[in-house]
Each structure stands twice: as C-alpha cells, then as structure tokens.
C-alpha positions as CSV (number, residue, x, y, z in Angstrom):
1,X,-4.4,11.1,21.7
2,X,-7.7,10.2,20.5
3,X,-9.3,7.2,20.9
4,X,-12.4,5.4,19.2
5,X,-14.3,2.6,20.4
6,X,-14.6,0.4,17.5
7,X,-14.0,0.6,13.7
8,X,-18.0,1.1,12.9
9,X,-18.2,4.1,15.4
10,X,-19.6,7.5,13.3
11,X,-15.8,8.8,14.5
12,X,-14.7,6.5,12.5
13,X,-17.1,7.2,9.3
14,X,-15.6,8.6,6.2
15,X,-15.6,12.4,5.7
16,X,-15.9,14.3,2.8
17,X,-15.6,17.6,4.7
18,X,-13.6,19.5,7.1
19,X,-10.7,18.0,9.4
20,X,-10.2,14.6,10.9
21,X,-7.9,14.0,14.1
22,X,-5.2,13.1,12.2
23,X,-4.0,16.5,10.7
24,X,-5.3,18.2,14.2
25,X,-2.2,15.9,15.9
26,X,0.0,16.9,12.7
27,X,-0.2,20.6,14.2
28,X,-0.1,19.8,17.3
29,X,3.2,18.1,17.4
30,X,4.8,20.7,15.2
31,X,3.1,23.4,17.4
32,X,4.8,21.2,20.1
33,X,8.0,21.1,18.4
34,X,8.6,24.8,17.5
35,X,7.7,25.5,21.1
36,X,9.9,23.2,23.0
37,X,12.5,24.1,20.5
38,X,12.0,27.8,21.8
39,X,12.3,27.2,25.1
40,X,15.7,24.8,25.0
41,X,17.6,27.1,22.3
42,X,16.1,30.4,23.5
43,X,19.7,31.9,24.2
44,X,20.5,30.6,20.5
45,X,17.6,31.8,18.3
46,X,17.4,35.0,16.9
47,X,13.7,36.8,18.1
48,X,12.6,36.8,15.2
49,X,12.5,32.8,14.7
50,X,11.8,33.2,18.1
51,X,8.4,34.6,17.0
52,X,7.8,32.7,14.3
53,X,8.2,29.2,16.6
54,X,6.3,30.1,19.1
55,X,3.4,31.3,17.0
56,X,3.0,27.9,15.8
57,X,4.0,26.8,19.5
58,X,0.7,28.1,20.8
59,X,-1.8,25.4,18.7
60,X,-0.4,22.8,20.5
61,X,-2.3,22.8,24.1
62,X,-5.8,23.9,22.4
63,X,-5.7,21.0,19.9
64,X,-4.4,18.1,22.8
65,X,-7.3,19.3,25.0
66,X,-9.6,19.0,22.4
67,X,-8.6,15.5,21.5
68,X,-8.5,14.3,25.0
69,X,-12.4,15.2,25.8
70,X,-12.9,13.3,21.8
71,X,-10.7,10.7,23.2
72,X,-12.6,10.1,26.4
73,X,-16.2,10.3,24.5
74,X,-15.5,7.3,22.5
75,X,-13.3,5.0,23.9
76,X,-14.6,1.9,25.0
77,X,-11.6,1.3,28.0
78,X,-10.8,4.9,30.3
79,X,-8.5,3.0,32.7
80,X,-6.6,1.4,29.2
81,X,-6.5,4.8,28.1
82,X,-5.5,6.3,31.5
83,X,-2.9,3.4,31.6
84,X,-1.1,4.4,28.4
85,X,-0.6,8.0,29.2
86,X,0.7,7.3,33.0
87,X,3.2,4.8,30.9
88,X,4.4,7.7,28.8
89,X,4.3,10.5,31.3
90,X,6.8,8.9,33.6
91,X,8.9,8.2,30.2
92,X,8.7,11.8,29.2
93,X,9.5,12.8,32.6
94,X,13.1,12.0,32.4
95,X,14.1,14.6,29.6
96,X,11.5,16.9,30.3
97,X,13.0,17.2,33.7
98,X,16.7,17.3,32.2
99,X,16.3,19.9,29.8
100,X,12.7,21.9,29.9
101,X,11.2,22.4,33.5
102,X,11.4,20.7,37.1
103,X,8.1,20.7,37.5
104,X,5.7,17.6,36.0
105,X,5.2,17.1,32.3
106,X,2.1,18.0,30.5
107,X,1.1,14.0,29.9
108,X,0.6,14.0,33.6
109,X,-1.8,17.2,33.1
110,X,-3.6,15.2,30.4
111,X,-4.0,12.4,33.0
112,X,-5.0,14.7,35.7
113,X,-8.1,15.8,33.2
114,X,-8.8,12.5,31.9
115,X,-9.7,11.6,35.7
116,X,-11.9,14.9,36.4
117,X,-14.2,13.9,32.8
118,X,-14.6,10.5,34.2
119,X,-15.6,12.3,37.6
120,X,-17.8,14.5,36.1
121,X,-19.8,11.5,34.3
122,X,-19.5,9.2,37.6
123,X,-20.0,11.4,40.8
124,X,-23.5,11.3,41.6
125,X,-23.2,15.1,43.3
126,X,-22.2,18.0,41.3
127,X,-21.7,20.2,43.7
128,X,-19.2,17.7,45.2
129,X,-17.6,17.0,42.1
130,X,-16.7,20.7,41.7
131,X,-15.3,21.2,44.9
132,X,-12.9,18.1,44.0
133,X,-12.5,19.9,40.7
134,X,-11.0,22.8,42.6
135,X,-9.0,20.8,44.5
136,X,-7.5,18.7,42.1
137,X,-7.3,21.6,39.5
138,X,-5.1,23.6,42.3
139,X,-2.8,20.7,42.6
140,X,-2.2,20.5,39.1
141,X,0.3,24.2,39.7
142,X,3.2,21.9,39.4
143,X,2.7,20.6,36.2
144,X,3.2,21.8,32.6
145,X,-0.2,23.5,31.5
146,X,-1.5,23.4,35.4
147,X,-4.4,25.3,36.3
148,X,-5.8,26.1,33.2
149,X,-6.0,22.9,31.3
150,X,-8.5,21.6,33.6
151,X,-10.7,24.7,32.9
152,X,-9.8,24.4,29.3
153,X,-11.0,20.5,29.3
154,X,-14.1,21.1,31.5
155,X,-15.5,23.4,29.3
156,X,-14.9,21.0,26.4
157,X,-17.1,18.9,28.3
158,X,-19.5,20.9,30.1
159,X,-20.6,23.4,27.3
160,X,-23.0,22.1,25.1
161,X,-22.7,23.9,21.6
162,X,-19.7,22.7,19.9
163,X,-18.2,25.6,18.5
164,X,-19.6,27.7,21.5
165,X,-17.6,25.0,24.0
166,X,-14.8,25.5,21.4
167,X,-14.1,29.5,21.7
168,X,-14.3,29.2,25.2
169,X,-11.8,26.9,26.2
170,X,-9.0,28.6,24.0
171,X,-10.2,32.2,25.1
172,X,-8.8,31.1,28.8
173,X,-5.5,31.0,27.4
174,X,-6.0,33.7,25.1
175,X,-7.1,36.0,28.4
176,X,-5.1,34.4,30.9
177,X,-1.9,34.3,29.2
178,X,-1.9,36.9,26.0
179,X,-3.7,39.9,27.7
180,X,-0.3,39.7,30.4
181,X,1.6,39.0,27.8
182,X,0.6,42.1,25.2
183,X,0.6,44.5,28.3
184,X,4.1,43.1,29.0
185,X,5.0,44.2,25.0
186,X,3.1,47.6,24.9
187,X,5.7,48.2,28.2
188,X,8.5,46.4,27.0
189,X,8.3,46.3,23.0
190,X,11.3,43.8,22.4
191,X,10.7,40.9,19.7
192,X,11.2,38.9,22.7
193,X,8.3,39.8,24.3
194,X,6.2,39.7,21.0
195,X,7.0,36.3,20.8
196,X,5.5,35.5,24.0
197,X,2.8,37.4,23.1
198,X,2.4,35.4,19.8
199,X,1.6,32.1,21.5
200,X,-1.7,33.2,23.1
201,X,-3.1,35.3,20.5
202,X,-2.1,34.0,17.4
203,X,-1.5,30.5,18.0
204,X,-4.1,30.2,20.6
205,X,-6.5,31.7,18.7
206,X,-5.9,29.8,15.3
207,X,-7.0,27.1,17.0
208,X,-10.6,28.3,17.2
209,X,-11.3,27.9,13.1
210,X,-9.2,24.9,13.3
211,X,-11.4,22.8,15.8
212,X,-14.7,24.2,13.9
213,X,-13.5,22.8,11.0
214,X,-12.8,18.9,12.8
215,X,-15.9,16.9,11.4
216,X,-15.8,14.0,13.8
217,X,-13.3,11.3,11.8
218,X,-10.3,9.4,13.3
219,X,-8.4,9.7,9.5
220,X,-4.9,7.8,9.3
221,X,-4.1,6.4,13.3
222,X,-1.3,7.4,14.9
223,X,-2.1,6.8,18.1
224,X,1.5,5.2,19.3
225,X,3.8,7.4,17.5
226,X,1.9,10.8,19.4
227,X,2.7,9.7,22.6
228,X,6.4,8.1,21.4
229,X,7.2,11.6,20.1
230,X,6.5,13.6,22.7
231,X,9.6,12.2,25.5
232,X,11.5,11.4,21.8
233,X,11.7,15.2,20.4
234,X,12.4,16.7,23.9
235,X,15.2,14.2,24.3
236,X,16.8,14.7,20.7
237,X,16.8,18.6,21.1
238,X,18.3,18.6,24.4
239,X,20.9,16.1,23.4
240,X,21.7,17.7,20.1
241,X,22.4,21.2,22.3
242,X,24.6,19.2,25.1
243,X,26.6,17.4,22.3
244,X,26.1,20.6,19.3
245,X,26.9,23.3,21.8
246,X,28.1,22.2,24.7
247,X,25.3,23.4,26.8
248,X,23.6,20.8,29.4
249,X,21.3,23.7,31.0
250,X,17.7,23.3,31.9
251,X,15.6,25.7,29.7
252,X,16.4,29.1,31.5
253,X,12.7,31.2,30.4
C-alpha cells in the first residue's frame, strides 16, 4: 500500500529503530484475515475464536489508512497509484460481493480517500474542498469502511503532530464503533457480542503504539502481493466453505 518515490528517498533510509511498513502490512493482512475469516465462518466458529479473530481483525483498517496517507506523501505518480488500486478493487469486487457484503469493497474506499488527499493539496479553496469532502465522504455509505475512513485519513493528513494525528484517527473507530459496541455487551453479555466489542477497543486501539513506533522506512517491498492477497484470501475462504461445507451464503452478520 505504500509507495516511495525513489530508492534515495529518507523513507527509504535504513532504520535502526522502531517499525518499517513492511511489518505494519504483515498485521494488517493477518488482522484482515482473522476478520474476514469471522465474518464468512461466523455460524462455524466457536465465540471464543470468535473473539480471539476479530481482536486481531480490528488492526487492519487503522494500519491501511495510515499507509495510504504515507503512500500518497511520497510517491512520485498519484494517478499510477490511483490506477493500481481501481485495477484491484474491481478484481476484489467479485468475491467480496459473493461471499462478504453487497455493498463496495474497501479498495474502492481507499481510492475514494486517495482522491480527497490529492484534493485537499490541489483545491485552491478550503472551504470548498470540505463541502466536497462531505459530499464525497456521504457517498462512500455503500462501501466497506464508508463514512469513517475518510475522517480517519483526513486527520492523518490534516493534523500536524504525528502521534497526536495518530490517536485521533483510530479513536473514531474506537468511539464510533466500540462505545455501541460495549453498551451492546454490558446489555447483552454473550461472547458474541464481546467479540464485536473487541475489534474497536482492542484491535483499534493497538494500533495507536503500533503506528508510534513506524520510523519512516519502506523495509522488504511487497507492494504487489498486498493488493494480490486481498481479492485472493476472500476468494479461497469462501471457496473452501462452498466446497468444505457446502455453504454458498453471503456472510450473514
């Protein structure tokens, strides 16, 4: 997901300390995997691997927000890297749609944001950019992540302390999703429930530590197999349930 503009960029320096973007993606596709795993074998999972999934289910969106707004700071071609993940949302489309959600997959999301950061650098009125913002942000309801991963990646962009810009973006899923979901459990206390619970405010929130801790480097690439994996794993754990168990459904929570 994240992009640099050449090899001698200070991204792309060697780093003694802290985290580069290649173990931030590691987590971030197993986050994705436990969580997507969740949602097509809910009816098959005990609750308590239930919990267990999607607490590591709930790094995923924090970290791929995060990398997107690195991404789109040093890449030296947007409409390339626009390009590429319009290429692999309409490829991920076609099992995300079969076996996790009718609405639009998150790549689209990521696209949608990728456009409102280059708006925000290129519009020469703010306050028309924001009303766009709204707009385009209100549109993105249909889509995986919708609504709040355009806040998220704005205030990636728009906050100026790092690990200030940081805590704030995951505390909108933290709040808008976790604070629902706990008063849901404190009503309800089913392990279910916790483990809805658990994606907002413990994966969520791991994030926060996680990000401080990224010091700017690229580390190994593995720019092509991120967005291969993405439609790949959602298409080999709805196939292995249709052929395994017999069950073609779309992901029923």
């Amino acid at each position: 997901m994240i992009q640099h503009a050449s090899t001698t960029s200070p991204a792309n320096a060697p780093q003694n300390r802290g985290l580069t973007a290649f173990p931030l993606k590691v987590l971030a596709i197993v986050g994705m995997t436990c969580n997507h795993a969740c949602y097509i074998y809910w009816d098959y999972l005990p609750p308590e691997v239930l919990c267990v999934l999607f607490g590591f289910g709930g790094l995923t969106f924090p970290i791929m927000a995060f990398l997107l707004v690195e991404g789109y700071r040093h890449t030296s071609n947007v409409a390339r890297y626009a390009r590429r993940l319009l290429v692999f949302a309409l490829v991920a489309q076609v099992p995300f749609g079969m076996f996790l959600s009718p609405g639009l997959n998150v790549l689209f999301t990521l696209l949608v944001c990728l456009g409102l950061l280059y708006a925000y650098d290129h519009m020469a009125s703010r306050m028309r950019f924001w009303m766009v913002f709204v707009l385009v942000t209100a549109l993105t309801v249909t889509c995986d992540w919708g609504i709040l991963a355009p806040c998220m990646v704005m205030v990636l962009r728009v906050v100026a302390d790092q690990r200030r810009r940081i805590a704030y973006s995951a505390l909108l899923p933290i709040a808008a999703n976790g604070l629902p979901a706990l008063e849901q459990l404190l009503a309800v206390p089913l392990l279910q429930n916790l483990a809805f619970a658990l994606y907002p405010l413990a994966g969520c929130t791991a994030t926060i530590p996680l990000l401080w801790a990224y010091n700017g480097g690229r580390g190994r690439p593995m720019k092509w197999f991120f967005y291969a994996y993405y439609p790949a794993h959602i298409a080999v754990l709805g196939l292995a349930k249709g052929l395994l168990l017999g069950d073609w459904s779309i992901a029923s929570v």
